[in-house]
C-alpha positions in Angstrom: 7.2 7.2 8.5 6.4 5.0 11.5 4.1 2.4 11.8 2.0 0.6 14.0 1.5 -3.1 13.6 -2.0 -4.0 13.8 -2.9 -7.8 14.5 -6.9 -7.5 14.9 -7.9 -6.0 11.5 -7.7 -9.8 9.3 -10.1 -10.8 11.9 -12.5 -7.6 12.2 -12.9 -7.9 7.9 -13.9 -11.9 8.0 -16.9 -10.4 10.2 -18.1 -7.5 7.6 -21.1 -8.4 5.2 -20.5 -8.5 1.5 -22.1 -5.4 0.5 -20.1 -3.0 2.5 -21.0 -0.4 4.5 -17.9 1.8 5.9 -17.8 3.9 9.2 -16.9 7.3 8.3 -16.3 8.5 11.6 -13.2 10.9 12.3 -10.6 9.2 14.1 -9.6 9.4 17.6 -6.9 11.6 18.2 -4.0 12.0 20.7 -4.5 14.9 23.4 -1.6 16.9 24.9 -3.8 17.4 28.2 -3.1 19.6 31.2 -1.9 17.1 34.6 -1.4 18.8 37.6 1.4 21.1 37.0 2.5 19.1 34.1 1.0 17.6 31.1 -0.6 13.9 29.9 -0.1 12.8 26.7 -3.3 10.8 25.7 -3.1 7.9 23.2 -7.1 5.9 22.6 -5.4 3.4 20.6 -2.8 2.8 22.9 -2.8 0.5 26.7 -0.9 3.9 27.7 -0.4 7.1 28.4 2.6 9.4 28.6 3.6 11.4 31.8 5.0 14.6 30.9 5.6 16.4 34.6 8.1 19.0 33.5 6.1 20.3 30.6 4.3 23.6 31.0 1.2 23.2 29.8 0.0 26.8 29.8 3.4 27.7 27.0 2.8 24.8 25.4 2.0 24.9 21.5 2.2 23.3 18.2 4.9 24.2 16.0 4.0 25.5 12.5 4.3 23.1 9.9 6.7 25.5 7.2 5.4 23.1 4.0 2.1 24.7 4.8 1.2 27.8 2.9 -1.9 29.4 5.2 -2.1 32.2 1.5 -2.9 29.8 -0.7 -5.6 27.1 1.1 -9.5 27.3 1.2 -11.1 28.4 4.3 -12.0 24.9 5.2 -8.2 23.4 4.7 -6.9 25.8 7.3 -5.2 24.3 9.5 -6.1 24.8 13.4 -4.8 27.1 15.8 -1.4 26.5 17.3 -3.0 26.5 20.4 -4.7 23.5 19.4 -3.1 20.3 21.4 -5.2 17.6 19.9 -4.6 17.5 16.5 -2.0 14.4 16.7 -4.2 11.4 15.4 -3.8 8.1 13.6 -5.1 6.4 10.5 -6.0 2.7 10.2 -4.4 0.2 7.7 -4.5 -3.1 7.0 -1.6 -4.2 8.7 -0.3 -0.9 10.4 -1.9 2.1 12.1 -0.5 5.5 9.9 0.8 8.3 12.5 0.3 11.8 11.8 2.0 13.9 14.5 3.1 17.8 15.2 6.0 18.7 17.0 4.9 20.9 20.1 7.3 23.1 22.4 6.7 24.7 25.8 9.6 26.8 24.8 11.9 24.2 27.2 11.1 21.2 25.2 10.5 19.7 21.9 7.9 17.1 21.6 7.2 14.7 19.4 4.1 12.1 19.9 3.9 12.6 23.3 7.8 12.4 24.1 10.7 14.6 24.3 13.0 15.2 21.7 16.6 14.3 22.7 19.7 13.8 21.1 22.5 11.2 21.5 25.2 11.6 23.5 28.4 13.9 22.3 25.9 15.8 19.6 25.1 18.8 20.1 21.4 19.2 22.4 18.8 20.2 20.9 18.4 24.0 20.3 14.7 25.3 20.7 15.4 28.5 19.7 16.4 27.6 16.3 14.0 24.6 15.8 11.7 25.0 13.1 9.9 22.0 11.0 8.2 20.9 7.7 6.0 17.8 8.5 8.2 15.0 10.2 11.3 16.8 8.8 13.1 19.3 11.8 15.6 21.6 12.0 17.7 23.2 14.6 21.2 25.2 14.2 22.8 22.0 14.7 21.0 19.1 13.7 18.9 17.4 11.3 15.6 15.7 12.3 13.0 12.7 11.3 9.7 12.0 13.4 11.6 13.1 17.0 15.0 11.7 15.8 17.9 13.3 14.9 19.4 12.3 11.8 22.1 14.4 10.8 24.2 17.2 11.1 23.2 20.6 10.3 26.4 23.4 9.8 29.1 24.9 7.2 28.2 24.1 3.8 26.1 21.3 4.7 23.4 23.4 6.4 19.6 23.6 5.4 18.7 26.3 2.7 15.3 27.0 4.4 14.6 29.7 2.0 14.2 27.1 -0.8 13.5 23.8 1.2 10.4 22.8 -0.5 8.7 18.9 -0.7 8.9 16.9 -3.7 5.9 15.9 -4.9 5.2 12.0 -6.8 2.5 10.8 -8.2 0.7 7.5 -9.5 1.7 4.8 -10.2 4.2 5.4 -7.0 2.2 5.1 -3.4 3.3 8.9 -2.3 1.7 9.0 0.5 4.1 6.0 1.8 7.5 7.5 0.4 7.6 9.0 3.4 8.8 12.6 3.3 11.5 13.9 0.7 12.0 17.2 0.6 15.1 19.7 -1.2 16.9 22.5 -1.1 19.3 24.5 -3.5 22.0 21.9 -2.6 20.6 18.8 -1.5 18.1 16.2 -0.8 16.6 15.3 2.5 14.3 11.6 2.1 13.3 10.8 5.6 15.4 13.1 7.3 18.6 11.7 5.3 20.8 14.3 3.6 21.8 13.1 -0.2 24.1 14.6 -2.3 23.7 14.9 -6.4 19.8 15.4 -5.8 19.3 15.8 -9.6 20.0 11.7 -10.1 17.5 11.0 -7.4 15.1 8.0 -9.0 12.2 6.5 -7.4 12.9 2.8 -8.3 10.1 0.2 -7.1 7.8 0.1 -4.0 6.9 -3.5 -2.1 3.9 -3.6 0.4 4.7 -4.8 3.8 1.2 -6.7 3.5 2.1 -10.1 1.2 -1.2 -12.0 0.7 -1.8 -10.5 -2.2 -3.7 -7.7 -3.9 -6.9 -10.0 -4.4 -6.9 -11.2 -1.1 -9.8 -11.1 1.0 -8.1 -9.1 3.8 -8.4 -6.2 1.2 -11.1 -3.5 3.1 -12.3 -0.8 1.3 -13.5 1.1 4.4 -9.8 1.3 5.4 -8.0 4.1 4.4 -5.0 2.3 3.3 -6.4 -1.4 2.0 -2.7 -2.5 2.2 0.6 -1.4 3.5 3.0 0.4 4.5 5.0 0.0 2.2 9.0 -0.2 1.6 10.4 2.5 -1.2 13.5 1.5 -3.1 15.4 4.4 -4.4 18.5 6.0 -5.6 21.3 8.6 -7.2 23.8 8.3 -9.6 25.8 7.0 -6.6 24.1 5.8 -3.9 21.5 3.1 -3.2 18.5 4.1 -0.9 15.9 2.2 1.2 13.4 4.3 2.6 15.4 7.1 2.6 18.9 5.3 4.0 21.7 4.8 2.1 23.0 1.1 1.8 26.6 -0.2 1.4 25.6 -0.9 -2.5 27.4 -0.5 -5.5 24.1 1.7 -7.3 25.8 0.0 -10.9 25.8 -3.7 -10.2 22.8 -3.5 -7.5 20.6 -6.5 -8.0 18.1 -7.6 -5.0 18.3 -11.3 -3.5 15.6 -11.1 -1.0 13.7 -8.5 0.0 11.0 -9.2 2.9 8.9 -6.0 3.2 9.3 -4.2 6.6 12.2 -6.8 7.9 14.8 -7.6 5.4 17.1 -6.5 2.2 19.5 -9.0 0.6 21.4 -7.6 -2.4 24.4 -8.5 -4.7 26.9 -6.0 -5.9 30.8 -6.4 -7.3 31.9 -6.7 -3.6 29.5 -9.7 -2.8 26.4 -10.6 -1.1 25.2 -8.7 1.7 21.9 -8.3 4.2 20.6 -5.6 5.8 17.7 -6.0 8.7 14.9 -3.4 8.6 13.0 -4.4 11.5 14.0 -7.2 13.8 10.7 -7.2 15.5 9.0 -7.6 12.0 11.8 -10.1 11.0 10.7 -12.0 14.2 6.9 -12.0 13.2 7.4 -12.7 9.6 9.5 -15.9 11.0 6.6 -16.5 12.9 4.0 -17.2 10.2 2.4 -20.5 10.6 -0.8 -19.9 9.1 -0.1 -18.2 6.1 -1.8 -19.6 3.3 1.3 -18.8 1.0 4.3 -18.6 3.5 7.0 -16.8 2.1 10.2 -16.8 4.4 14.1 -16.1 3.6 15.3 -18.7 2.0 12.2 -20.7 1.7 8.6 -21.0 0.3 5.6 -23.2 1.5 1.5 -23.9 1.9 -0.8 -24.4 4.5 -1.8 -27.6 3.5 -4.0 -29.3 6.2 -5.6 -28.4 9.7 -3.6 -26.7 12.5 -1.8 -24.3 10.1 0.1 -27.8 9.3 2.7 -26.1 6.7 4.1 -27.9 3.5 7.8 -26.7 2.3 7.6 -26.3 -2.0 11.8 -27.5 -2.9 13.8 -25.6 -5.6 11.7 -21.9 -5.6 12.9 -18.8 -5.3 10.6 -16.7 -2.6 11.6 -13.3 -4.7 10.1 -14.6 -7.8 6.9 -16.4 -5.2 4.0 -14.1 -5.6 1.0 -14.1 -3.8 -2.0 -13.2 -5.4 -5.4 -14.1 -3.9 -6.1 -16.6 -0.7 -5.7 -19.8 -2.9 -3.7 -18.4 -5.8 0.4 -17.6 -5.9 2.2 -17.3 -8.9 6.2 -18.3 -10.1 7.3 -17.2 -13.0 4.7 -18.8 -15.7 3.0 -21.4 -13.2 -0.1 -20.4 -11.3 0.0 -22.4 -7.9 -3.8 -22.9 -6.5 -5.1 -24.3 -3.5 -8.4 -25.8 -3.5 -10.9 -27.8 -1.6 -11.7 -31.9 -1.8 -15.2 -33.1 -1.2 -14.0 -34.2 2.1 -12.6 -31.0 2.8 -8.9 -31.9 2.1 -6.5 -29.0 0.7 -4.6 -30.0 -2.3 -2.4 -28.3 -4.6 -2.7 -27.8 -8.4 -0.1 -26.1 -10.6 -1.2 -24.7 -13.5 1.5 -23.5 -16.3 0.3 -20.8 -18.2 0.4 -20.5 -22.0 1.5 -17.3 -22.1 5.6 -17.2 -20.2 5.1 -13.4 -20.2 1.7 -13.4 -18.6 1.6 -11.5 -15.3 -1.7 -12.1 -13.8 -2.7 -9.1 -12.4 -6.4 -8.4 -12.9 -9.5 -10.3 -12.2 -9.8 -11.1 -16.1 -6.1 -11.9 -17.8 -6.2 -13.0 -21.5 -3.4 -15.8 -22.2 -3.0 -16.5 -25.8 -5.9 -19.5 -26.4 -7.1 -19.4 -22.5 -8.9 -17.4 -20.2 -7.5 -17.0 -16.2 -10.0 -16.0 -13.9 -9.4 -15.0 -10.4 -13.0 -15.9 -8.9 -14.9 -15.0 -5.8 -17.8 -17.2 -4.1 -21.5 -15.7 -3.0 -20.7 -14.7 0.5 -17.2 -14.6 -0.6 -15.1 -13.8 2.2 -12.0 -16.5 1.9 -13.7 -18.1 -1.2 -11.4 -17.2 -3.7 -10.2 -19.2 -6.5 -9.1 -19.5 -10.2 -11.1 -20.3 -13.5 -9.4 -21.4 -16.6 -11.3 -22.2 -19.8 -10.9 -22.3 -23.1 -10.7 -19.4 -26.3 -11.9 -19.1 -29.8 -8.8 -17.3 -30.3 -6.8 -14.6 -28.6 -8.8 -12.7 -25.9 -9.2 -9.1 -26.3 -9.7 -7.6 -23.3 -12.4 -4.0 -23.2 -9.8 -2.2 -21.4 -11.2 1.4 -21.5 -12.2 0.8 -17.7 -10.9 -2.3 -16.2 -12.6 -1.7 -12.3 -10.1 -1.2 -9.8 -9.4 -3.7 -6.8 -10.9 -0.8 -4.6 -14.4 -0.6 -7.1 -14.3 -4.5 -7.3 -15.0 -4.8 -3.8 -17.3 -2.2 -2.9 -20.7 -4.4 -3.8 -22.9 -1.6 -3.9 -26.2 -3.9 -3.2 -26.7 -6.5 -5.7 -24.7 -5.1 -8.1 -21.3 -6.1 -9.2 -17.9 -4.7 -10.9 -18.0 -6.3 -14.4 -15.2 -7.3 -16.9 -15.5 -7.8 -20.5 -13.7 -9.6 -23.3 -14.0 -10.9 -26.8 -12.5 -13.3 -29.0 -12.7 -15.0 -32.8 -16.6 -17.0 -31.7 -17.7 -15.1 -28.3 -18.3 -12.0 -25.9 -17.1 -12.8 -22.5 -18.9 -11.1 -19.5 -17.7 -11.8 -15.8 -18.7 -10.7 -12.5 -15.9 -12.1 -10.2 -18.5 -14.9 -9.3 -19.8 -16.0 -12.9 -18.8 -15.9 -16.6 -20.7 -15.7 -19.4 -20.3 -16.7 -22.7 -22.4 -15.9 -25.9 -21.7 -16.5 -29.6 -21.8 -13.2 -32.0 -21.5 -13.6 -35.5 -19.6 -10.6 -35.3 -17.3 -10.2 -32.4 -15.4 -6.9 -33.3 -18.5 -5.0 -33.9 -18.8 -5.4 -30.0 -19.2 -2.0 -28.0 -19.6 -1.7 -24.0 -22.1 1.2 -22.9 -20.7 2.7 -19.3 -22.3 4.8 -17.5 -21.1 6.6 -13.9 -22.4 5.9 -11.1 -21.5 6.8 -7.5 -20.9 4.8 -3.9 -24.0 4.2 -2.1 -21.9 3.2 1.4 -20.1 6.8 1.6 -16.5 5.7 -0.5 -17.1 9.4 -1.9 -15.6 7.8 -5.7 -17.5 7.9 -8.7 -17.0 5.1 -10.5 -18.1 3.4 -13.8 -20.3 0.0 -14.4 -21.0 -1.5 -17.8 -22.7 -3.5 -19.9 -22.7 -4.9 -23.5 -24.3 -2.9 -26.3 -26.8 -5.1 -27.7 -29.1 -7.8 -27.2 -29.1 -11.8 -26.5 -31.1 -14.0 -28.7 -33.7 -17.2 -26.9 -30.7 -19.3 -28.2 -28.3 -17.8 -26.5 -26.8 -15.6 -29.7 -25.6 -11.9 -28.8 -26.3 -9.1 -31.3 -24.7 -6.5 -31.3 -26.3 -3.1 -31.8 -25.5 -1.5 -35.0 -23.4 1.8 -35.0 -23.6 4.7 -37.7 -21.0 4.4 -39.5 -20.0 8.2 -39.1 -19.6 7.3 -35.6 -17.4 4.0 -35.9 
């Protein structure tokens, strides 16, 4: 899949209010358009246009996209007629724009996002009588295909089975939508255009977000399609070692990642060594770049912004693969929480905080340690006020986990209201709000119940989601009581 780097996006969410309110208009799309005797390829989100003089616009049309089944979709999931030259369009991310293209033929040429398809040098040229596709993925009688490029060879005993070519579908917890396109046949495996042998083996093994800051990061937009991303997809067979579909130089049983820098750079280690692969120079440039990252996460190196002018501060002896960004002002290493907070005078220091728990991943607004509570918190008004709570337990925490709100349902704000999280322990009922916690005695903490209810997105996120409360009541003294259950129903 390719993607668009989008700079103005971290800027445009610092301006939206806290309650939300998303634009649900459709997006602008990219218009084949008739020029003279030729055609203009239109691009809105681009400084640009393409020049296409020696396409004929009258023959031109979109191909049929062959993972499409026109039998088996409702009338308003058909797709538009292949006469239709405006159907290109992009998405918007957090970090990237997200293309989705057609390839279009005037029965001289293939295009692809505006531009014609052509193939190296001593490969065969592309054959338009043959060329059929599936998404991204293309076909001819002699070559392979991935967004306009080719990719492989296509002959002998190597050669497409169209008749069972079919897309592989994944599903949570993997991103699918950002494994880009992996499709097979009786014989083989095509991810991204790449032909794999022994697809039987294939494993999906971890996904990594181009988009570091962290998933409680303010950046995080829920009016954007894709809050964060895109994302890198780490794969493999029972012999072969995949990133984003190409195959790496890796030993698949001794594979074990140094450094992996989303969207710019793999370092692994394997029986024959050490060895570095880079994805993207122009990301690998950019990410080398970063000045004003709060948490600045390079190659060999981690460090801080710690004072004015993005004036950086380098943190000795710690490995960036095991560094973890996880909100604005919180990062985490191994079991030690590092938080950046503000002085009085407005001076940036740096507190680490080791956790009582080795084990403990903190990965939710409310995480239970063994005798402490770690709160990732948000101010009033809370864009870039994010920071960490701590306090003591009665006891171990036991988190209500039957609906822990999503990082998607967390920040919607519908009005006043806000995503709640509940806990318990030995003395107390724990209720927090992202901003504020509560605490109240119970003489009876497991007898504790939370009543949810569903409710659904008043700013058009079309998600029904649930909200909470505790069953029971609070006492002038600050005592809670729980409500008393039938015992049938316990």
């Amino acid at each position: 899949m390719q993607y668009r780097n989008l700079f103005c996006l971290l800027s445009l969410s610092l301006l939206l209010p806290p309650a939300w309110g998303c634009r649900l208009d459709e997006p602008e799309h990219n218009v084949y358009q008739r020029q003279g005797n030729g055609v203009m390829y239109l691009r809105p989100n681009e400084e640009t246009n393409l020049s296409l003089p020696d396409v004929n616009y009258k023959r031109l049309r979109r191909l049929a996209n062959l993972l499409i089944d026109p039998t088996t979709q409702e009338d308003w999931e058909k797709e538009p007629s292949l006469t239709d030259l405006t159907t290109d369009y992009l998405t918007e991310g957090a970090q990237a724009w997200f293309p989705h293209y057609s390839y279009h033929s005037d029965g001289r040429y293939i295009l692809y996002a505006g531009e014609v398809v052509q193939n190296p040098p001593d490969t065969p040229p592309v054959d338009i009588a043959s060329f059929q596709s599936w998404g991204d993925f293309a076909a001819d009688k002699n070559s392979l295909y991935y967004e306009g490029e080719r990719t492989d060879d296509n002959g002998g005993k190597n050669r497409v089975d169209v008749k069972t070519l079919h897309q592989v579908e994944y599903h949570l917890p993997w991103k699918p939508a950002f494994l880009g396109l992996v499709l097979r046949d009786a014989n083989f495996l095509y991810v991204n255009g790449h032909r794999l042998a022994d697809p039987d083996s294939y494993t999906l093994l971890t996904q990594k977000s181009w988009d570091q800051r962290g998933n409680f990061s303010s950046a995080f937009n829920p009016c954007v399609a894709v809050p964060f991303g895109p994302w890198d997809t780490l794969s493999r067979t029972r012999t072969a070692i995949m990133i984003n579909g190409e195959q790496l130089d890796a030993d698949p049983g001794t594979f074990t990642i140094v450094r992996w820098m989303p969207g710019s750079l793999l370092s692994w280690r394997d029986k024959n060594g050490q060895h570095r692969k880079v994805l993207n120079q122009g990301n690998l440039d950019r990410d080398k770049a970063l000045q004003c990252a709060v948490f600045n996460l390079q190659e060999h190196h981690v460090s801080w912004r710690k004072g004015p002018d993005c004036q950086q501060e380098e943190l000795p002896g710690l490995d960036p693969e095991q560094f973890h960004p996880i909100s604005d002002t919180v990062a985490q290493y191994q079991d030690k929480l590092y938080v950046i907070r503000k002085t009085e005078s407005g001076e940036r220091t740096l507190d680490i905080v080791t956790l009582d728990s080795p084990k403990l991943v903190i990965n939710k607004r409310f995480n239970a340690g063994k005798h402490h509570g770690y709160l990732l918190t948000r101010e009033e008004g809370w864009q870039g006020n994010s920071g960490l709570q701590v306090f003591d337990s009665a006891g171990p925490l036991i988190l209500f986990d039957n609906h822990i709100p999503s990082e998607r349902e967390a920040h919607l704000d519908d009005g006043s209201y806000r995503r709640q999280w509940f806990a318990r322990d030995d003395q107390y009922v724990y209720d927090f709000d992202g901003i504020q916690l509560w605490r109240y005695r119970t003489a009876n903490p497991q007898a504790v119940r939370v009543k949810w209810q569903e409710d659904h997105s008043g700013y058009g996120y079309w998600v029904n989601y649930k909200t909470g409360h505790l069953d029971g009541k609070i006492t002038d003294d600050g005592e809670f009581i729980p409500t008393q259950r039938d015992e049938a129903t316990k």
